[in-house]
C-alpha positions as CSV (number, residue, x, y, z in Angstrom):
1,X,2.2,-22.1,37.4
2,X,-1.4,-21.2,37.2
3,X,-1.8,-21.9,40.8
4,X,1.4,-20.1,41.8
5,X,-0.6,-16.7,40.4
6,X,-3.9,-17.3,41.9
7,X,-2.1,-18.3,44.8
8,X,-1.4,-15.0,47.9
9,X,2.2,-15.2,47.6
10,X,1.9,-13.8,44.0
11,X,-0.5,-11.2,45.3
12,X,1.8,-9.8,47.8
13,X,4.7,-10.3,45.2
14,X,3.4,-8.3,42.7
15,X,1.7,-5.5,45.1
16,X,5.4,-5.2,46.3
17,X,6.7,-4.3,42.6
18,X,3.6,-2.0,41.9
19,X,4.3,0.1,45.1
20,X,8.3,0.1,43.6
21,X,7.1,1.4,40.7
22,X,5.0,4.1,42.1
23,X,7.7,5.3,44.4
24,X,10.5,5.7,41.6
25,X,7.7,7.6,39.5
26,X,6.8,10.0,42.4
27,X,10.5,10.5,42.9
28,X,11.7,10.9,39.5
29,X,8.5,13.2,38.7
30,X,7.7,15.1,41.7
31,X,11.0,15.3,43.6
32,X,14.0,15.1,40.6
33,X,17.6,15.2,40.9
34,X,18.4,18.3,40.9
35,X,21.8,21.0,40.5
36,X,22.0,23.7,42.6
37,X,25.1,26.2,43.4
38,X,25.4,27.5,47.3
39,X,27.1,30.7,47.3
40,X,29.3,32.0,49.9
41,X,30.4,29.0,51.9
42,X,32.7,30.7,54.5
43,X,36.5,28.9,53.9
44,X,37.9,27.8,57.7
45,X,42.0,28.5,57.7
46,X,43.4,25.2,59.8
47,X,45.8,24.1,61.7
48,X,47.6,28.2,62.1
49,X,50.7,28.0,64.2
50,X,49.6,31.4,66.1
51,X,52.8,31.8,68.6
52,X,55.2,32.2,64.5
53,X,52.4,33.4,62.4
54,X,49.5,35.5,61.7
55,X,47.1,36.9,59.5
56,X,47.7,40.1,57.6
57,X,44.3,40.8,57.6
58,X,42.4,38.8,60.0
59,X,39.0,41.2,59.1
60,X,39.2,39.4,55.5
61,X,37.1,36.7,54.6
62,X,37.5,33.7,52.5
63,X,34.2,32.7,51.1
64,X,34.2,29.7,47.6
65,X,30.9,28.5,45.8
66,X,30.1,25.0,45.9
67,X,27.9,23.3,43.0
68,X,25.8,19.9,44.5
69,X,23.4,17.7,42.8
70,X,20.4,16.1,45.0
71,X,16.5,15.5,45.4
72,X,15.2,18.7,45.1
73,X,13.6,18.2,48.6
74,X,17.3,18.0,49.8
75,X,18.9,20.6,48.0
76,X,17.1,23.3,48.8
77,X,17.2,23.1,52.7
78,X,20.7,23.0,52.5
79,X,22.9,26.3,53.6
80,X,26.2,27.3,53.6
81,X,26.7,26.5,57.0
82,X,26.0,22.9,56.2
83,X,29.1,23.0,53.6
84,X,32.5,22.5,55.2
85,X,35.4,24.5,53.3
86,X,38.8,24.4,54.6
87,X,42.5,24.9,53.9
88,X,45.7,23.9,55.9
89,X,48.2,26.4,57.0
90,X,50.1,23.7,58.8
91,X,53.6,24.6,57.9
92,X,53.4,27.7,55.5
93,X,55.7,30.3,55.5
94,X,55.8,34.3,55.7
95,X,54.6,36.2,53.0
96,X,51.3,35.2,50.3
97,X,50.7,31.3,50.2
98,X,48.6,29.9,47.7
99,X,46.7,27.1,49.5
100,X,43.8,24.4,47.6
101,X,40.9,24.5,49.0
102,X,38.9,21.1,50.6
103,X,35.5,21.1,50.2
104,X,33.2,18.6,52.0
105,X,29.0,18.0,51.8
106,X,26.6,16.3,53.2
107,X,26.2,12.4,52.2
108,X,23.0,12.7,50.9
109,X,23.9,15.6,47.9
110,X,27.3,14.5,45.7
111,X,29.6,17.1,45.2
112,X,30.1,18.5,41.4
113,X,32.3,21.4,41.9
114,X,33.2,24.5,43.6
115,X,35.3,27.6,42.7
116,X,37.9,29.2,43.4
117,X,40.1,25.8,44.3
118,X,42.7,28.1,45.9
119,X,43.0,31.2,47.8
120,X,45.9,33.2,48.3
121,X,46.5,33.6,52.3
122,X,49.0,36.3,53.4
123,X,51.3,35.5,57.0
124,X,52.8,38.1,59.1
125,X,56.0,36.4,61.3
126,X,55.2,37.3,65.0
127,X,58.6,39.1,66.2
128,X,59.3,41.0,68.8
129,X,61.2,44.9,68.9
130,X,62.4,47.2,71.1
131,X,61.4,50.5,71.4
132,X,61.8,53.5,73.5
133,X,59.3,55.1,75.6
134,X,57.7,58.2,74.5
135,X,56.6,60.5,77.6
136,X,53.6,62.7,76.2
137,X,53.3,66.0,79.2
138,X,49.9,67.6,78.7
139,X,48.8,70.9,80.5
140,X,50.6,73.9,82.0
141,X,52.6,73.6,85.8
142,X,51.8,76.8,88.0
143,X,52.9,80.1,87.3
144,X,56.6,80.4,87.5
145,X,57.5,76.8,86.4
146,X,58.2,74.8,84.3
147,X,58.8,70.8,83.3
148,X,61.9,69.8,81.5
149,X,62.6,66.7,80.4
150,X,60.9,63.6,82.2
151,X,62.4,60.4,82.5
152,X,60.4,56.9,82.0
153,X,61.7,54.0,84.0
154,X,62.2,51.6,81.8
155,X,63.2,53.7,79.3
156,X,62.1,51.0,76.5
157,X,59.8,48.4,76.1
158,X,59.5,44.9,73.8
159,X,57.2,44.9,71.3
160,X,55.7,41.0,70.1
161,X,52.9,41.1,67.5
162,X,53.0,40.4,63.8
163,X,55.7,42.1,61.3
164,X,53.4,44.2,59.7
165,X,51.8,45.5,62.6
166,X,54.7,46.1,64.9
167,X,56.7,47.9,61.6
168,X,53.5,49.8,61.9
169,X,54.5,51.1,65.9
170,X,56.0,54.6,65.9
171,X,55.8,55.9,69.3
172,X,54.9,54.0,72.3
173,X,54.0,56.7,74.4
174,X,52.7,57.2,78.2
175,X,50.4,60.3,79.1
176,X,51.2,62.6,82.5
177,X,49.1,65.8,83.2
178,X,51.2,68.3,85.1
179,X,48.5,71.0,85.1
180,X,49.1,73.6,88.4
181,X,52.0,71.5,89.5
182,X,54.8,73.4,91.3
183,X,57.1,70.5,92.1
184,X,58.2,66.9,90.6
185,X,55.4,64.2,89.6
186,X,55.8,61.0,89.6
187,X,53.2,58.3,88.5
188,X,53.2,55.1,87.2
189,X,51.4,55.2,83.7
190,X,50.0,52.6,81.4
191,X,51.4,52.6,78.0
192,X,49.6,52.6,74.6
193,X,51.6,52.0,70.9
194,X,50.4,54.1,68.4
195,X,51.3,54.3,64.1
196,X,52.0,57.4,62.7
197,X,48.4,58.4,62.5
198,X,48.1,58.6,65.9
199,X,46.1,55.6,65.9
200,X,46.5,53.0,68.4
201,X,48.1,49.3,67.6
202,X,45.9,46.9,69.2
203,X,47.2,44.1,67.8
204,X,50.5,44.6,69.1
205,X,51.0,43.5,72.9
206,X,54.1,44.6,75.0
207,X,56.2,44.0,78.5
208,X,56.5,45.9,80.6
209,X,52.7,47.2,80.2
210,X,53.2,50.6,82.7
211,X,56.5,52.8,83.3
212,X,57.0,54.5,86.3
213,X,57.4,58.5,84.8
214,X,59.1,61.5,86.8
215,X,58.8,65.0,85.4
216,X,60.8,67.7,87.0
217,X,59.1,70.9,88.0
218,X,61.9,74.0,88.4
219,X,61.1,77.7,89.0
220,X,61.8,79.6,85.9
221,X,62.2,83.1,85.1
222,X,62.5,85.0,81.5
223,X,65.3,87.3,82.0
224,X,66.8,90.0,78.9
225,X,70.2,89.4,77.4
226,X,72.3,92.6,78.0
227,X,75.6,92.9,74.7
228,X,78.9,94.0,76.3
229,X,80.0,96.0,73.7
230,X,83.6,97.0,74.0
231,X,85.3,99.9,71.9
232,X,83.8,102.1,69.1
233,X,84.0,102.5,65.3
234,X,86.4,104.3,63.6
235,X,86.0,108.2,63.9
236,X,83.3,109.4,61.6
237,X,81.3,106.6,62.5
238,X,78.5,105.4,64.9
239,X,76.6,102.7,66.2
240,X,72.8,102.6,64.7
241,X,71.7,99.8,66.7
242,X,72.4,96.2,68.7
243,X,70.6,93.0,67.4
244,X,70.3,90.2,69.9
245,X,69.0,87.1,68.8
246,X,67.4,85.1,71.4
247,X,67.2,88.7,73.0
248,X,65.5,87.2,76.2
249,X,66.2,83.4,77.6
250,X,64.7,81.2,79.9
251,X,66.6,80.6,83.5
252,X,66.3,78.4,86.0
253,X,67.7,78.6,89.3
254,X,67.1,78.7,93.1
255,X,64.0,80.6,93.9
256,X,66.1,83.2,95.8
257,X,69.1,83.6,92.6
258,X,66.0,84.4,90.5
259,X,64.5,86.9,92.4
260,X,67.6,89.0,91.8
261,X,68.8,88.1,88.7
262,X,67.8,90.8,86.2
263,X,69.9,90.1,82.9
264,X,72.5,88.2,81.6
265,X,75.6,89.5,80.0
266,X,77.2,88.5,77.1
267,X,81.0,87.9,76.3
268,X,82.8,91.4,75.2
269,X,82.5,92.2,71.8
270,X,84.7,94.8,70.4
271,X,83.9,96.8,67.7
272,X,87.0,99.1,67.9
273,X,88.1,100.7,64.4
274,X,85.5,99.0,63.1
275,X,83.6,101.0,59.4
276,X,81.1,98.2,58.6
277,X,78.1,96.3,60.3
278,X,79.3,93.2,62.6
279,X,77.7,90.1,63.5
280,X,79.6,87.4,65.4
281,X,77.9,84.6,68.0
282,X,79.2,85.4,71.8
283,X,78.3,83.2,74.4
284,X,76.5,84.0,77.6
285,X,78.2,84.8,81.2
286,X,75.5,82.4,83.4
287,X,75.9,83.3,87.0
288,X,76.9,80.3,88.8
289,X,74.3,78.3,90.0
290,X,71.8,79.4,86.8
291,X,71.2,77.2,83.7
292,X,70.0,77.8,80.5
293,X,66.5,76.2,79.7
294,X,65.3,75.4,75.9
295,X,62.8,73.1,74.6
296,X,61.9,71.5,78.4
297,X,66.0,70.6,78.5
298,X,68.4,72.1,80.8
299,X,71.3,72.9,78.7
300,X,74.9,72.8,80.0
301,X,76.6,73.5,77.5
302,X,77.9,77.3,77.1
303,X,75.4,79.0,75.5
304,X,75.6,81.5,72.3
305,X,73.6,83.9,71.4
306,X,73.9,86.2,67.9
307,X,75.1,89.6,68.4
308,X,74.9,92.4,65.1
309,X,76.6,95.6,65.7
310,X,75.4,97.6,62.8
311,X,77.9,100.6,62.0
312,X,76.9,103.8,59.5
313,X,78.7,106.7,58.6
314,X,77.9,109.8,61.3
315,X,76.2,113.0,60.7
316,X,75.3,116.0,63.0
317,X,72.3,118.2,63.7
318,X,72.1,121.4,65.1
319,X,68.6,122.2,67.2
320,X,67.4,125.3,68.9
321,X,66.0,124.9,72.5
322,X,64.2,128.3,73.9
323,X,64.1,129.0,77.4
324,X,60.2,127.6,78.0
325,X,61.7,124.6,76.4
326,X,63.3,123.3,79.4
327,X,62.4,121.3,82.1
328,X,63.2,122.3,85.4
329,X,63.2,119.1,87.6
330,X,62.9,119.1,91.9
331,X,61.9,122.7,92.1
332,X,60.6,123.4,95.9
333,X,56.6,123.8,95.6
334,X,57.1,127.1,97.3
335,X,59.5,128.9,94.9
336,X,58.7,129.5,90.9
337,X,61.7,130.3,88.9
338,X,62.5,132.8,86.1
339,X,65.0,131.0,83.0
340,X,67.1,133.6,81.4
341,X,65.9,134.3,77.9
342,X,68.8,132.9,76.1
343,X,68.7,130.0,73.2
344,X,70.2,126.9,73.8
345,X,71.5,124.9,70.8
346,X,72.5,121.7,70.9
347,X,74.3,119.1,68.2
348,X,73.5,115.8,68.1
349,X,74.9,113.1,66.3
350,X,73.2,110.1,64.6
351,X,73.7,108.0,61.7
352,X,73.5,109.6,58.4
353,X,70.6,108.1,57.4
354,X,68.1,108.4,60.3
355,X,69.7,111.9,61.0
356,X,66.3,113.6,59.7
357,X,64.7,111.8,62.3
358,X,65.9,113.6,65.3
359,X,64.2,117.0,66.5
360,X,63.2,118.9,69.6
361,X,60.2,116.5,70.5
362,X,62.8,113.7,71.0
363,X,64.9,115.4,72.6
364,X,64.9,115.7,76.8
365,X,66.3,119.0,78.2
366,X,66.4,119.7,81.6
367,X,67.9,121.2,84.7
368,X,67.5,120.2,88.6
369,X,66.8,122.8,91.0
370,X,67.2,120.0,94.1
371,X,67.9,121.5,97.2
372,X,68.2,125.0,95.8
373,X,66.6,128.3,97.8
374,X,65.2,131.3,96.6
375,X,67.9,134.0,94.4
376,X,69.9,133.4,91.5
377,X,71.6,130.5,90.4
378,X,73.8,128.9,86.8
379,X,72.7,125.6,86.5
380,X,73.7,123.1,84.0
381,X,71.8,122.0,81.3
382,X,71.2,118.6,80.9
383,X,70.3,117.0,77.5
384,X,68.8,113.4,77.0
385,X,68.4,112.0,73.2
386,X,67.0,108.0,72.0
387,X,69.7,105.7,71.0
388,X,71.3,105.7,68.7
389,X,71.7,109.4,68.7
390,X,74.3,111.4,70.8
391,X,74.6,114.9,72.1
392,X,77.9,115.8,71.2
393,X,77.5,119.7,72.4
394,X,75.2,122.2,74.7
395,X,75.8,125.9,74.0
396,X,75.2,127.6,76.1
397,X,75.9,124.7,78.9
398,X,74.4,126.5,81.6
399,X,72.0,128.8,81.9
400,X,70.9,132.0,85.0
401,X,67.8,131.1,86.9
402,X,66.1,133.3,89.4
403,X,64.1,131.6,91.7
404,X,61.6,133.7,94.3
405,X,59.1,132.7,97.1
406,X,55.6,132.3,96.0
């Protein structure tokens, strides 16, 4: 034995043990196990069937905290990165799925825990939808036109994309500018999907992705809407005035029909006998060859308008006209006349409670002294009052007027 320690084997042996024994002392001392918690490992979702499912919100993300235990000269190098996290969404269904978490680490650091064990993943079904086509017209066509209603060809499209998103689609909509046009346009136009914000649904592809758009151009013209009024009220009573509501409409026609076409005239409306106000809907007399145009739509259907006939009980007023009073219309430049000085009165009627509104400054009173030549002459007077009032009498209803040569 004594020569078995005094011998080098022994000397190498025990060299051997005392560097052992150093080395677990400088790593139990100066480089411990340790505990250490890495925050914010970043969770991978597996194994998503992408052409049934996707994510309700693919901007969220899944993050758990993972405790390890290691040399401290290990532990602290190590980053989330260097964690693996995952859960499998192989065969999960529409709606919020619970799923458990998998965490793995590296082999040299053992794995004590992590939280949360499961997250709560929410799947849209990818469907598909079909929706019309929306044809948004900006600007103004050139004066005397306008556009009516365009047509998209195809008139609908088929939305894919996830539920939520595609429930989302309001409008899908393609954009024409018809600014200064005087005749059709036709272009084909990419199409966007937008919510009801106006905001545009990216996530939500579609077939066909442009629509081939024609918007009509047609000369227009704004024409007045003339009543035929048929009849009058009972005696005693008169007609204050003649609602039309629209009052004017919106033609279009041949460039030529327009260019003549003034007004449009109603259906008769008789009022005959009638004591009290009247409002009834009467439909429009369009020429042949005209059509009604509201809201960019050419409508070919009769159209009515409201017609209110208001009826008041009469009254009269008697005003005095003196000679200087009246106006003596188409009088040769080379004659100047002399007007009999004689009065005229006059009686007008008007409804009974506007009556007070009539007076000489309303009224027009005249003679015409076309054609005549210098001497005497009787000409008839002539008398002109604003609706609703009447003349009903001129005395006297002519008058002696002298004309001589300047």
């Amino acid at each position: 034995m004594a020569r078995f320690f005094s011998s080098d084997l022994a000397l190498k042996i025990f060299s051997v043990l005392a560097a052992v024994i150093m080395w677990m002392y400088v790593m139990n001392e100066q480089n411990p196990q340790v505990t250490y918690v890495v925050r914010d490992v970043p969770v991978k979702l597996e194994n998503l069937d992408t052409s049934k499912f996707a994510l309700v919100d693919e901007s969220r993300k899944y993050t758990v905290n993972v405790k390890i235990k290691g040399r401290r000269s290990l532990i602290t190098n190590i980053k989330p990165q260097d964690i693996e996290a995952e859960v499998n969404l192989r065969g999960r269904i529409e709606g919020e799925n619970l799923l458990p978490v998998s965490v793995s680490v590296p082999g040299n650091v053992e794995l004590l825990d992590f939280s949360p064990k499961e997250i709560m993943v929410s799947l849209d079904s990818i469907i598909e939808e079909q929706m019309q086509v929306s044809v948004d017209v900006k600007g103004t066509p050139a004066d005397g036109f306008e556009w009516v209603k365009p047509i998209a060809k195809p008139q609908a499209v088929v939305l894919k994309g996830p539920r939520s998103r595609v429930d989302a689609a309001k409008v899908v909509t393609a954009q024409v500018d018809i600014s200064g046009k005087d005749s059709s346009v036709v272009s084909t136009l990419p199409l966007r999907v937008l919510d009801s914000q106006g905001k545009e649904q990216k996530d939500v592809s579609f077939r066909p992705e442009v629509v081939e758009v024609t918007v009509p151009i047609v000369p227009v013209s704004s024409v007045s809407i003339k009543p035929n009024i048929k009849g009058a009220p009972l005696e005693g009573y008169i007609v204050k005035d003649v609602e039309i509501d629209p009052s004017i409409v919106t033609v279009t026609a041949p460039k030529d029909a327009l260019k003549q076409l003034q007004s449009i005239s109603t259906d008769s409306l008789n009022i005959q006998g009638y004591t009290h106000t009247v409002t009834k809907q009467v439909n429009l007399v369009v020429p042949r060859g005209v059509k009604i145009l509201e809201d960019h739509a050419i409508n070919d259907a009769t159209k009515a308008v409201k017609i209110t006939v208001e009826i008041e009980k009469a009254a009269s007023r008697t005003l005095t006209f003196t000679p200087d009073m009246i106006n003596l219309k188409n009088l040769s430049p080379e004659l100047e006349a002399a007007v009999e000085n004689k009065d005229i009165v006059l009686t007008v009627a008007g409804p009974k409670s506007i009556i007070d509104r009539v007076n000489e400054n309303v009224i027009n009173i005249y003679m015409d002294a076309a054609g005549l030549l210098e001497g005497e002459h009787h000409l008839k007077i002539k008398a002109e009052a604003p609706d609703p009032f009447i003349i009903q009498k001129i005395e006297p209803d002519s008058i002696k007027v002298t004309l001589r040569r300047l």
